[in-house]
C-alpha positions, 0 to 999 in steps of 0.5 A, spaced: 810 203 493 810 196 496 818 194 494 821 202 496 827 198 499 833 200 494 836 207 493 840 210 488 844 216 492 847 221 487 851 226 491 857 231 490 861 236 493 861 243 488 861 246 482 868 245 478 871 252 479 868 256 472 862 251 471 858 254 476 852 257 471 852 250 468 852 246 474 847 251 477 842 250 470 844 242 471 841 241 478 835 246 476 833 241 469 834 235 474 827 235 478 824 236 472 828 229 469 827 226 475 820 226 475 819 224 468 823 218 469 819 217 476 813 217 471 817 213 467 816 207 472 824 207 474 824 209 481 818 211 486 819 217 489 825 222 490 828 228 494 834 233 493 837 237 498 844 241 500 847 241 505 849 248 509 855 250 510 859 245 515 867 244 511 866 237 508 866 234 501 859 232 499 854 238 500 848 236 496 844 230 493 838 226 490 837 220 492 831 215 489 827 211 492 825 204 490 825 197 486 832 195 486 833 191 480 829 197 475 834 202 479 840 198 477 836 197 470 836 205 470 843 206 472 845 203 465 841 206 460 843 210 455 840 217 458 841 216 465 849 215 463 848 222 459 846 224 466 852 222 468 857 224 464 855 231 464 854 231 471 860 229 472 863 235 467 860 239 471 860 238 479 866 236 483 866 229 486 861 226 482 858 219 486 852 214 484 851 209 489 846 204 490 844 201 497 837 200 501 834 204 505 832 202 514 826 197 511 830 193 507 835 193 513 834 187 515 834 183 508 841 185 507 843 183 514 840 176 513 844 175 506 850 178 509 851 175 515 850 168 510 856 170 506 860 172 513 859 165 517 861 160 512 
């Protein structure tokens, strides 16, 4: 996609302690999810990974990539903040976070340093 300089990173730690089967059944319906509302025009692509072991708090993630405007569109429908409530029952330390990824680097530092030097 030609304007694939937003991304939506939806991390978290682990399981809440006893919601490891849900959590687990979360995360396998969440490709799934993610590529009908890919197919729904909200974002162009996504990954998902898990990180190995190495004793910090976040250790696994999917981050969509795209338009920045239909991202935070997405972020406010009604089902995506289903997404998240239930995310958020299950699994520890919950964040979706928007930003830009290195293409758009330079844009965001342009609009920053606009506000900085005033």
């Amino acid at each position: 996609m030609a304007n694939e300089k937003a991304v939506l990173f939806i991390g978290s730690n682990r399981p809440h302690l006893g919601r490891e089967q849900e959590a687990m059944a979360l995360w396998q319906e969440t490709g799934p999810w993610l590529d009908a509302q890919a197919k729904a025009g909200w974002f162009s692509r996504w990954d998902g990974f898990w990180l190995t072991a190495h004793g910090g708090d976040m250790n696994g993630a999917f981050i969509c990539y795209g338009d920045r405007a239909k991202l935070d569109e997405w972020r406010r429908t009604d089902e995506f903040e289903a997404w998240v409530f239930r995310a958020s029952m299950v699994l520890a330390d919950l964040g979706v976070i928007p930003g830009v990824n290195y293409a758009a680097a330079r844009e965001t530092i342009d609009r920053m340093n606009k506000v900085v030097k005033k």
